[in-house]
BALOBA-1460 file (C-alpha; in Angstrom, 3 decimals):
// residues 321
<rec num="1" residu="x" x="183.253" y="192.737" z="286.056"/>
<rec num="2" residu="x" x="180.850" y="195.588" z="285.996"/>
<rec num="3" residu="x" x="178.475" y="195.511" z="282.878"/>
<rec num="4" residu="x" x="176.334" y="198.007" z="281.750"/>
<rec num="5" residu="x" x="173.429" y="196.905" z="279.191"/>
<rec num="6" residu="x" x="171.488" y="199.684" z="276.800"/>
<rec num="7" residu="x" x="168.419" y="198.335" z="275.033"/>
<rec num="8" residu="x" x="165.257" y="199.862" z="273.195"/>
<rec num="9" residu="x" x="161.618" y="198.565" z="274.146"/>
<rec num="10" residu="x" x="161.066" y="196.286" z="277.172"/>
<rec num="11" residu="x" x="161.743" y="192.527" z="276.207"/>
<rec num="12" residu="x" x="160.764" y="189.201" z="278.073"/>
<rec num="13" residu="x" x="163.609" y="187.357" z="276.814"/>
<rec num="14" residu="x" x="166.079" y="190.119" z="277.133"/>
<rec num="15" residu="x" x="165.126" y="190.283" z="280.571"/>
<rec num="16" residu="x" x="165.702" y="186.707" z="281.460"/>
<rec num="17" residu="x" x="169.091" y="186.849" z="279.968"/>
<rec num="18" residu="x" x="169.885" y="189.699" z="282.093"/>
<rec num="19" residu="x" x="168.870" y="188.296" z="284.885"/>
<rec num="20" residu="x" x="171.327" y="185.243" z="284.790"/>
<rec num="21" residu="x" x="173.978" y="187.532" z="283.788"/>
<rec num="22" residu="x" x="173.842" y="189.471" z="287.344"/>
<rec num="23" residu="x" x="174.056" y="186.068" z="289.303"/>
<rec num="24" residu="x" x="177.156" y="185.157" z="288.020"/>
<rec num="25" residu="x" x="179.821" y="185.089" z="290.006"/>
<rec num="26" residu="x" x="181.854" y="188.577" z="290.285"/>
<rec num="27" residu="x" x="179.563" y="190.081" z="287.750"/>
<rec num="28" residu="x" x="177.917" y="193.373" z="288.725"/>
<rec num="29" residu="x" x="175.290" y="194.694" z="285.940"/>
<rec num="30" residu="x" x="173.003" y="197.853" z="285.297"/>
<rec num="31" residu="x" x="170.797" y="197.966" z="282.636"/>
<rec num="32" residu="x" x="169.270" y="200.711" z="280.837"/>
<rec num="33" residu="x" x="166.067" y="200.109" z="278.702"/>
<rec num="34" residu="x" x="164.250" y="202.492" z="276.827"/>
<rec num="35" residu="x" x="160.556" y="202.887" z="275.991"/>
<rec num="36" residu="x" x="158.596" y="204.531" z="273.684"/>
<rec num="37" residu="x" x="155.830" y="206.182" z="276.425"/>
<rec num="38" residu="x" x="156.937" y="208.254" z="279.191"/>
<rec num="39" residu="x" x="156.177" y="206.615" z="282.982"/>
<rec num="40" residu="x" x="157.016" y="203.334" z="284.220"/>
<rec num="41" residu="x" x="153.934" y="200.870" z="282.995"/>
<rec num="42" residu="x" x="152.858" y="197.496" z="285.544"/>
<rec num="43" residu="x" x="153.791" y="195.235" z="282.508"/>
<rec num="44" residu="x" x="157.214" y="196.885" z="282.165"/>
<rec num="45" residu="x" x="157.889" y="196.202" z="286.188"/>
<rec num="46" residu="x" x="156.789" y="192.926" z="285.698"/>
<rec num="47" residu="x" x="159.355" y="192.186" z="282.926"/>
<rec num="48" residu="x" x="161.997" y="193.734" z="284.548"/>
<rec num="49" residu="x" x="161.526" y="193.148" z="288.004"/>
<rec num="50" residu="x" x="164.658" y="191.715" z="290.171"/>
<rec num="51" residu="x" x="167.048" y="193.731" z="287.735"/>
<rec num="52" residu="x" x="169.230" y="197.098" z="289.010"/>
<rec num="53" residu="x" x="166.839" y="198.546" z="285.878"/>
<rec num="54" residu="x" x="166.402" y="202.229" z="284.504"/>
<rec num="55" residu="x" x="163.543" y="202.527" z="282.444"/>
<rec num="56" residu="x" x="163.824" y="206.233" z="280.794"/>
<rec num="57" residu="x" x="161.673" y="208.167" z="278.637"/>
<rec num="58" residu="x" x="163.821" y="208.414" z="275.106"/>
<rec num="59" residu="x" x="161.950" y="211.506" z="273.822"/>
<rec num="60" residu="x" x="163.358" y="213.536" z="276.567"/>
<rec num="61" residu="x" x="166.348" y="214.035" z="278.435"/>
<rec num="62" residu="x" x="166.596" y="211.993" z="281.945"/>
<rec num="63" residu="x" x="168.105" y="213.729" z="284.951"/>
<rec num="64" residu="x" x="167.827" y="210.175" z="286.639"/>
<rec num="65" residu="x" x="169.640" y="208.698" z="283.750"/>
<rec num="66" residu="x" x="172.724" y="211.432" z="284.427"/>
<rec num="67" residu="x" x="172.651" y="210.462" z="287.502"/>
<rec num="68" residu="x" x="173.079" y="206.563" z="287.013"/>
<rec num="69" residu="x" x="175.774" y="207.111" z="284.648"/>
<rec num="70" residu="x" x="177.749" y="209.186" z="287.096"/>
<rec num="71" residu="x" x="177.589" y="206.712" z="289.550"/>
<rec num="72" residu="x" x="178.188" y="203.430" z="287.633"/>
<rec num="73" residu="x" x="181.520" y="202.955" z="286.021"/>
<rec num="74" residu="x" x="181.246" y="199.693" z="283.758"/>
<rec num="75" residu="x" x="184.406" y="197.766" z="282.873"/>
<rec num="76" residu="x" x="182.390" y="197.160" z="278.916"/>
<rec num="77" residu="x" x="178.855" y="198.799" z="277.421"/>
<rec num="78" residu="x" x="176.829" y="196.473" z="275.049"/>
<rec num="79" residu="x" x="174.708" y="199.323" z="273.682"/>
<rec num="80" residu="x" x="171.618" y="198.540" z="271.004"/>
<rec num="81" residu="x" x="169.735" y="201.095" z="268.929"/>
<rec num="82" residu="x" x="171.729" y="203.555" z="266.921"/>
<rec num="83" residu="x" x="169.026" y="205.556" z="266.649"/>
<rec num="84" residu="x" x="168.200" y="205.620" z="270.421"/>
<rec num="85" residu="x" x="169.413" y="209.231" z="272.310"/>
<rec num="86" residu="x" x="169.835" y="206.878" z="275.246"/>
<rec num="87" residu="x" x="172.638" y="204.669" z="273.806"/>
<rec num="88" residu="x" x="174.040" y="208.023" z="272.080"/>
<rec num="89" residu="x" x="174.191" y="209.941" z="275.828"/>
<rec num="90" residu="x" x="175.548" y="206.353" z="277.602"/>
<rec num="91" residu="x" x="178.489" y="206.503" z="274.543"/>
<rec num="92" residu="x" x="179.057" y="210.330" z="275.343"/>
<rec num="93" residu="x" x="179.315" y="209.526" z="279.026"/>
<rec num="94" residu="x" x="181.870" y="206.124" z="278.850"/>
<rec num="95" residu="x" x="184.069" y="207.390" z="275.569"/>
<rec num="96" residu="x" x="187.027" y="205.333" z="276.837"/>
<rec num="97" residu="x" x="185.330" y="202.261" z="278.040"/>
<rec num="98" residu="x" x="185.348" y="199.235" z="275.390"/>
<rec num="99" residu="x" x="181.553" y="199.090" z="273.524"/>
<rec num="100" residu="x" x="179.492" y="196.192" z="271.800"/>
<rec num="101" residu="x" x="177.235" y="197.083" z="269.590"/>
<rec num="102" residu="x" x="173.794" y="194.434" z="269.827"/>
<rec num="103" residu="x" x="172.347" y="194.670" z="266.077"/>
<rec num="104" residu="x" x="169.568" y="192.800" z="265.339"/>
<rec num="105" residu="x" x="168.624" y="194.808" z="261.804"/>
<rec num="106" residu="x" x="168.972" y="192.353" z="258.908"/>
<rec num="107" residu="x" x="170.902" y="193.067" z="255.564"/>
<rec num="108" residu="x" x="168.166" y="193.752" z="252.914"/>
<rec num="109" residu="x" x="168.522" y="194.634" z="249.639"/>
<rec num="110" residu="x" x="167.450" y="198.309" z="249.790"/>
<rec num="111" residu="x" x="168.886" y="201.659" z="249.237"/>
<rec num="112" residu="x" x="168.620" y="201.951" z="253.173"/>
<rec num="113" residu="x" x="171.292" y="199.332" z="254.104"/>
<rec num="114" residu="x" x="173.291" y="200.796" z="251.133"/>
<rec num="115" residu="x" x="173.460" y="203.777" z="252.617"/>
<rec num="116" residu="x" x="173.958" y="203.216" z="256.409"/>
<rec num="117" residu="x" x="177.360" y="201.998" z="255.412"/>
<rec num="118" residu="x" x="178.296" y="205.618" z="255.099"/>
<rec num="119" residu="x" x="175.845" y="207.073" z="256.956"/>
<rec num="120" residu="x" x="176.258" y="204.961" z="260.246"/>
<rec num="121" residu="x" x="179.834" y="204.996" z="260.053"/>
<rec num="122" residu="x" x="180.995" y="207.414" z="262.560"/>
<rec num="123" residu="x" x="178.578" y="206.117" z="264.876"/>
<rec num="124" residu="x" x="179.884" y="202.492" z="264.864"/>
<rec num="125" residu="x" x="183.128" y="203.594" z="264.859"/>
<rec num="126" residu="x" x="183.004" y="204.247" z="268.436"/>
<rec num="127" residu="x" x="182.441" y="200.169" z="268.942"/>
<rec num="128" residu="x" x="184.897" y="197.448" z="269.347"/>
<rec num="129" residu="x" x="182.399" y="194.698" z="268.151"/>
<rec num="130" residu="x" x="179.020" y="193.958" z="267.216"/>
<rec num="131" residu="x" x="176.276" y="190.749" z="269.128"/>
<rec num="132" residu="x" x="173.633" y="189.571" z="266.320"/>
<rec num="133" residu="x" x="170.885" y="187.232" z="266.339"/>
<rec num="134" residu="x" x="172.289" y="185.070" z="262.913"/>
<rec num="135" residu="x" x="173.418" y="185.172" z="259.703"/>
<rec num="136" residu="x" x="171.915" y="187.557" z="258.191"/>
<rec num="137" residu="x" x="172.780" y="190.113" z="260.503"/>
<rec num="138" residu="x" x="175.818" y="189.350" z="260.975"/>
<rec num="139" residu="x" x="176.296" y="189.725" z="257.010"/>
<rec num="140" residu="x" x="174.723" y="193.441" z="257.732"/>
<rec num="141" residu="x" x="177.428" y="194.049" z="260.198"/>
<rec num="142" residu="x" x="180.634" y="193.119" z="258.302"/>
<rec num="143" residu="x" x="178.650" y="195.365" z="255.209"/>
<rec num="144" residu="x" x="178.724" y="197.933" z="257.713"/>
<rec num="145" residu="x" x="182.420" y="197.809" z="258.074"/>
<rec num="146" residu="x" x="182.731" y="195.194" z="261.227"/>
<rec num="147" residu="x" x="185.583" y="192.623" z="260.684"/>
<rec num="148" residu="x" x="184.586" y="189.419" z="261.283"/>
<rec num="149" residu="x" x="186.614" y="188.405" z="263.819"/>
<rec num="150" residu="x" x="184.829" y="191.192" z="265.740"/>
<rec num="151" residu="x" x="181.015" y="189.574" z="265.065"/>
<rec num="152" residu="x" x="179.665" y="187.568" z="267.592"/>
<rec num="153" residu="x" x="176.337" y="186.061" z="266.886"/>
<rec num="154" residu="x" x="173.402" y="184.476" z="269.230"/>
<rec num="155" residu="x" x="172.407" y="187.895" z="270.455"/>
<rec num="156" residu="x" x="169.156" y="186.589" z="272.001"/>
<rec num="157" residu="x" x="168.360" y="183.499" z="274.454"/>
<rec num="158" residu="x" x="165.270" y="182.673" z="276.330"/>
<rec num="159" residu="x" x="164.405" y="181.210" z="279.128"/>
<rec num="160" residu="x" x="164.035" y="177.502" z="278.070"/>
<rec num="161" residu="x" x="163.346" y="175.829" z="281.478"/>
<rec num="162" residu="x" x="160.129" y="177.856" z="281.739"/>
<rec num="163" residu="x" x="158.433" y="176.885" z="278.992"/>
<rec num="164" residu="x" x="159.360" y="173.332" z="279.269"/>
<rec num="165" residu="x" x="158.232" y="173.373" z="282.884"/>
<rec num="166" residu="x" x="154.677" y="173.624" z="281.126"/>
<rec num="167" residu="x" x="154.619" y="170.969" z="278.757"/>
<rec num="168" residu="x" x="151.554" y="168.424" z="278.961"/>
<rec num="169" residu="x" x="152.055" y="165.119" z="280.467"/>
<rec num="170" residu="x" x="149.543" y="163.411" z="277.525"/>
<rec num="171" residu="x" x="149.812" y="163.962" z="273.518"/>
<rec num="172" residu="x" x="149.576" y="167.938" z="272.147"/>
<rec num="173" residu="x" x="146.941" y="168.594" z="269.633"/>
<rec num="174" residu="x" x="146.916" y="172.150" z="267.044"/>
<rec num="175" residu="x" x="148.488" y="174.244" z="265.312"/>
<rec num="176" residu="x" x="149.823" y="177.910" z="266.077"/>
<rec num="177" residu="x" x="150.669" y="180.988" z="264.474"/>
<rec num="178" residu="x" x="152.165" y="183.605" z="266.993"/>
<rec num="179" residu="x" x="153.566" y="186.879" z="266.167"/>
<rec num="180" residu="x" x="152.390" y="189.908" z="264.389"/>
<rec num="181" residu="x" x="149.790" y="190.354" z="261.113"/>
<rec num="182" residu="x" x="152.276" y="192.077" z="258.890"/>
<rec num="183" residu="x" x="152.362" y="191.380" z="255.102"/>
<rec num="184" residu="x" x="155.716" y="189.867" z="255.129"/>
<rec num="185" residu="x" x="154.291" y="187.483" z="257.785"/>
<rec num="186" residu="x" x="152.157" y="186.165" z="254.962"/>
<rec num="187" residu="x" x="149.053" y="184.970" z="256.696"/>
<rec num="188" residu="x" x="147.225" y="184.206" z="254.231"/>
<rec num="189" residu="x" x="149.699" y="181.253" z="252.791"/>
<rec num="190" residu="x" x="148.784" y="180.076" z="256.406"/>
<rec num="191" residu="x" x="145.201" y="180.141" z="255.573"/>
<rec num="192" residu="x" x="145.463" y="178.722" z="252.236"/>
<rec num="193" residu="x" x="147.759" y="176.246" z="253.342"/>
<rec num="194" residu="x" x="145.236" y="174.695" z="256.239"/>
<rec num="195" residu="x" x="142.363" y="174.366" z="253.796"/>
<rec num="196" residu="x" x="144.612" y="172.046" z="251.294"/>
<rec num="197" residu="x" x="145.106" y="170.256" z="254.976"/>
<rec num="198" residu="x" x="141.664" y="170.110" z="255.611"/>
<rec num="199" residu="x" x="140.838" y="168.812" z="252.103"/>
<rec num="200" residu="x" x="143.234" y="165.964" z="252.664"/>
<rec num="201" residu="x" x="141.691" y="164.779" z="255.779"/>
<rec num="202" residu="x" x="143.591" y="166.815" z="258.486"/>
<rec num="203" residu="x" x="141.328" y="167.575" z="261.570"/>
<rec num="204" residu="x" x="143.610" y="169.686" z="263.765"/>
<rec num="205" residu="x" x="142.276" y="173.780" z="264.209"/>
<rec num="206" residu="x" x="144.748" y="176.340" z="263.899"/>
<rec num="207" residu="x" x="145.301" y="179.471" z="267.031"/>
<rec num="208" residu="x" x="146.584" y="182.722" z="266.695"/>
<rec num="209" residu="x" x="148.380" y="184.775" z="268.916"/>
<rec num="210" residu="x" x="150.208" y="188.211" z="268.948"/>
<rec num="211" residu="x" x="149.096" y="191.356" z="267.574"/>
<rec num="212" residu="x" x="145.835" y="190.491" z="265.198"/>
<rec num="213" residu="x" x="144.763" y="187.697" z="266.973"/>
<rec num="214" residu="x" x="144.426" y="186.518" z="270.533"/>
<rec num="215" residu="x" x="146.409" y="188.697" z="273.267"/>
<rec num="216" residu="x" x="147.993" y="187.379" z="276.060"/>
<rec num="217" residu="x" x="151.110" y="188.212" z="278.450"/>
<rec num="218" residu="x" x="154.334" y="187.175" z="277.756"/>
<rec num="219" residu="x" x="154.192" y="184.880" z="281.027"/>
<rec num="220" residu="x" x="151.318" y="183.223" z="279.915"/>
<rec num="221" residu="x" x="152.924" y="182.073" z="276.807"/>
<rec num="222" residu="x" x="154.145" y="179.297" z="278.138"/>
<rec num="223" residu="x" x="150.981" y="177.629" z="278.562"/>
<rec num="224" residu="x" x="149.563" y="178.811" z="275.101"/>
<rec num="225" residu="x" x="152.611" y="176.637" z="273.808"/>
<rec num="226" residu="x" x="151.693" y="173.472" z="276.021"/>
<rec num="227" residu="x" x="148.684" y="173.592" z="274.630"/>
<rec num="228" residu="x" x="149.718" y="173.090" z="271.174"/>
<rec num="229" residu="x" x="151.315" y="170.366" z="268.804"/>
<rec num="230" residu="x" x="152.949" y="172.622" z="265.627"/>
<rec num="231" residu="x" x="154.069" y="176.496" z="264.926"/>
<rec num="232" residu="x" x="153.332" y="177.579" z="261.499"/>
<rec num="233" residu="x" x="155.347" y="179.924" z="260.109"/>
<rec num="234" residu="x" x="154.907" y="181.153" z="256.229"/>
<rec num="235" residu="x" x="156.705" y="183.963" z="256.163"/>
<rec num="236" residu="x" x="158.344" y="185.890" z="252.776"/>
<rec num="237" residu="x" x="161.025" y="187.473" z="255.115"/>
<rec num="238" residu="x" x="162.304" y="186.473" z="258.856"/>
<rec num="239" residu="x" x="165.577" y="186.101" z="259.636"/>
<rec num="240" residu="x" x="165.811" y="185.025" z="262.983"/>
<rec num="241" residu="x" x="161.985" y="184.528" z="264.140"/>
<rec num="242" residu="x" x="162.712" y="184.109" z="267.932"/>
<rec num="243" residu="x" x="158.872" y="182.455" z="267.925"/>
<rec num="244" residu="x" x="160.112" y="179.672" z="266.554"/>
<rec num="245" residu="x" x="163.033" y="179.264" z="269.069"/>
<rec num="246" residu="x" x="160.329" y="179.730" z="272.193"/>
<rec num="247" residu="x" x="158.320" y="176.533" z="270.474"/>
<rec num="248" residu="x" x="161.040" y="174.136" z="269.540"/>
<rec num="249" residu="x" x="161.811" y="174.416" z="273.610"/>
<rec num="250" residu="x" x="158.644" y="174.017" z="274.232"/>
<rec num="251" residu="x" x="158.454" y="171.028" z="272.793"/>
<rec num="252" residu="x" x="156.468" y="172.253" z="269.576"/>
<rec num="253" residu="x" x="157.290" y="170.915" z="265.813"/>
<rec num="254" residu="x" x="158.006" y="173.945" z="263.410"/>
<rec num="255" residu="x" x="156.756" y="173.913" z="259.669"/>
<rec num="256" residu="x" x="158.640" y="177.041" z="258.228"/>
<rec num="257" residu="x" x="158.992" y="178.638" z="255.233"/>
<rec num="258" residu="x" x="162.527" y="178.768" z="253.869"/>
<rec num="259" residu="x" x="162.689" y="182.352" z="254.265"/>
<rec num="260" residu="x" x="162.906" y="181.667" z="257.732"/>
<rec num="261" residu="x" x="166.673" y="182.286" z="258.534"/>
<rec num="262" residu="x" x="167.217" y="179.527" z="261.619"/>
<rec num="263" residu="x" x="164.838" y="176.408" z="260.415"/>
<rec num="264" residu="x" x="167.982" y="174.326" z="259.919"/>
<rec num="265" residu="x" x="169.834" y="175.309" z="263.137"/>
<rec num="266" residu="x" x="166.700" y="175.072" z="265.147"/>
<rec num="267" residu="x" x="165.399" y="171.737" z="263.122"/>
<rec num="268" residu="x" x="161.908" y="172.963" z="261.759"/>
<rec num="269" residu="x" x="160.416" y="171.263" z="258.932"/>
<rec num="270" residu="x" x="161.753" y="173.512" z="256.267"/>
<rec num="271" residu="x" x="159.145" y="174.487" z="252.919"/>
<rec num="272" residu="x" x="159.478" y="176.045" z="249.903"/>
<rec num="273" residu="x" x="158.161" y="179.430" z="250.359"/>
<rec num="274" residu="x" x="154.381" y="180.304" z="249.028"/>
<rec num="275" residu="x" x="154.027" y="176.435" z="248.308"/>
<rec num="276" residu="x" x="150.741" y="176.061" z="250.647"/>
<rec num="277" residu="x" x="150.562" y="172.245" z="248.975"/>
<rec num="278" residu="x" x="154.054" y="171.598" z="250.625"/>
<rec num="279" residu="x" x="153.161" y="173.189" z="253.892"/>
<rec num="280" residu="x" x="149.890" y="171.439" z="253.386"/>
<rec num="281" residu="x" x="150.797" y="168.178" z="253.126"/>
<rec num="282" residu="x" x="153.370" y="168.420" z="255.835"/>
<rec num="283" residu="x" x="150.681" y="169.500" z="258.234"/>
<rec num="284" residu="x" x="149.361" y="166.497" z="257.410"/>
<rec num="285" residu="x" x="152.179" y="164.657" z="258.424"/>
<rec num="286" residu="x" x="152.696" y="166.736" z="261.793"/>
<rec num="287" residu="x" x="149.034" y="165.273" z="262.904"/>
<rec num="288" residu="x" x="150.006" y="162.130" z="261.841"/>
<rec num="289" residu="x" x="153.351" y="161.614" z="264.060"/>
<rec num="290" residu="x" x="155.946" y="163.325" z="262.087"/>
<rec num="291" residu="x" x="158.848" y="164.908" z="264.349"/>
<rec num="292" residu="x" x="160.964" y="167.761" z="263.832"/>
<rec num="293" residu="x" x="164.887" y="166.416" z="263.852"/>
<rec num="294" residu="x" x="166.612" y="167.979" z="266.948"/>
<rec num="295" residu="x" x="168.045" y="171.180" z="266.702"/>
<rec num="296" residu="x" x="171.529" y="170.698" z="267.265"/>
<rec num="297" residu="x" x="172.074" y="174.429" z="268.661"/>
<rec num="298" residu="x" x="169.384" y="174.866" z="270.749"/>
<rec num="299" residu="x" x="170.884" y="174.523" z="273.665"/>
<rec num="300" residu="x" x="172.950" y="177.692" z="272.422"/>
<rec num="301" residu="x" x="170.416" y="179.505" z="272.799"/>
<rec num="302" residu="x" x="169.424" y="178.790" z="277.154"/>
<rec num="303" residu="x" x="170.056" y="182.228" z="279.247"/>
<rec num="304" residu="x" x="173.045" y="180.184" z="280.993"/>
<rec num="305" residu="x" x="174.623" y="179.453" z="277.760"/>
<rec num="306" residu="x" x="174.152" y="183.462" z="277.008"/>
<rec num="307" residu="x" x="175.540" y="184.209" z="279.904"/>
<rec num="308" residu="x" x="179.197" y="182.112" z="279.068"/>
<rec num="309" residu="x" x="178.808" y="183.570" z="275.516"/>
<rec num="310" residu="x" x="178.474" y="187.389" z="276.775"/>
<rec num="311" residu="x" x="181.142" y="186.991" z="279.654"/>
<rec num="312" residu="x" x="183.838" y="185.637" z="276.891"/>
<rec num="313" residu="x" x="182.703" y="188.849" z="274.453"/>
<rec num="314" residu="x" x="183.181" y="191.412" z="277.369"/>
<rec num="315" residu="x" x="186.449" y="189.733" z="278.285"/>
<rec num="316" residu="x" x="187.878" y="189.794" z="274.595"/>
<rec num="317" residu="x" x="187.005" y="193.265" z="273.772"/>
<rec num="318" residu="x" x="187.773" y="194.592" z="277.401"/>
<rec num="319" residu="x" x="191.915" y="192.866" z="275.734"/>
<rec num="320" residu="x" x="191.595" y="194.400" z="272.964"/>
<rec num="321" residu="x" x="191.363" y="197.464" z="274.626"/>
């Protein structure tokens, strides 16, 4: 089965799906990502490397890109980005070959998902199905005129054997916050949240990583989580927070906001959102042995898992066809 992958921005975890899907048996794959800056960046080789990869500049057309498309003839195109020119030019060039679309926008009560339904509709038209992260993208999709039987959810995976390969032999100590400084991110029921802690005799510090606090690689992530005992997350809207995926197979307990879409499938200590006293107190509890319950799907979301769940998408739509 030949395979060809579109995607916007250069992932970690995309890239470790990817490459399981191209050692599978009878599975030949090309894969076309994106990026926002023209040239080909060290940290995007290093995320990509071992894949048959195009990286192309989307602001401008790609003679390399014709070129690939010419030569590859895929047998099904999962294609993300609707606003990408890359994904519209790979459509243009395989009009007759059966499409998934990989949507990972969630529905939000705005005048902007009200009106892609209209808007985006001759677009999706050209697809045969749609890949999401959870439920609240999928509920975006069938809005946007998908049927259901034609959603498939657990869009993204990780790598899970990597970041347990770093866990600590002795007990973790910590919390963590990783991911970006954005309002909806709500940082500052974090804050609030540890100083109740501290006032009730918690001792543990609290680390952040992503953009606003410390930086680090995404292969070095592994050992920021081995070096932790708890992910905090406090956010007012996050639908599928992949974070909090990347610490529960780490070994990490989660204390969540319920405005985090995949606490229960996960098993993160779900609170109500912007009660810091809750999240407080359950800190407390964290430091003091507590244990997230295990997350009956995680195992859902390993890149060999992925890789059964993608094959069985490519096969249905290629019979639909």
């Amino acid at each position: 089965m030949r395979i060809l992958f579109t995607w916007t921005g250069v992932t970690s975890y995309m890239a470790d799906c990817w490459r399981a899907l191209q050692t599978a048996p009878d599975v030949e794959l090309k894969v076309v990502v994106e990026q926002a800056d023209s040239g080909k960046s060290f940290a995007a080789e290093k995320t990509l490397a071992g894949l048959d990869c195009l990286l192309v500049d989307g602001r401008s057309a790609s003679g390399e890109l014709e070129e690939t498309l010419s030569a590859f003839a895929p047998d099904v195109v999962f294609a993300g980005g609707w606003r990408s020119p890359t994904t519209r030019r790979v459509l243009a060039q395989y009009r007759q070959v059966p499409r998934v679309f990989c949507l990972d926008m969630p529905w939000r009560w705005n005048l902007r998902c009200f009106v892609a339904r209209f808007a985006l509709r001759p677009f999706l038209r050209q697809f045969d199905a749609v890949y999401v992260p959870g439920a609240s993208a999928a509920f975006y999709a069938h809005w946007l005129g998908f049927p259901r039987d034609r959603i498939y959810r657990r869009l993204y995976a990780i790598d899970q054997a990597r970041l347990r390969a770093a866990a600590p032999d002795g007990p973790r100590r910590g919390f963590l916050y990783v991911g970006r400084h954005s309002p909806e991110k709500r940082i500052d029921l974090i804050e609030k949240a540890y100083a109740r802690y501290r006032e009730l005799g918690g001792t543990w510090s609290v680390d952040s990583y992503g953009q606003g606090g410390k930086f680090v690689q995404a292969d070095g992530m592994p050992q920021v989580y081995a070096e932790h005992a708890c992910l905090l997350l406090a956010s007012s809207f996050d639908p599928w927070p992949l974070v909090m995926l990347e610490a529960r197979a780490a070994g990490l307990e989660v204390v969540a906001s319920d405005r985090c879409g995949n606490c229960d499938e996960l098993g993160a200590f779900k609170v109500k959102y912007g009660d810091v006293g809750q999240m407080a107190r359950q800190m407390l509890a964290v430091e003091r042995g507590a244990r997230n319950p295990a997350g009956g799907d995680l195992a859902s979301y390993d890149c060999p898992s992925w890789v059964v769940r993608t094959l069985q998408i490519a096969r249905e739509v290629m019979a639909c066809r």
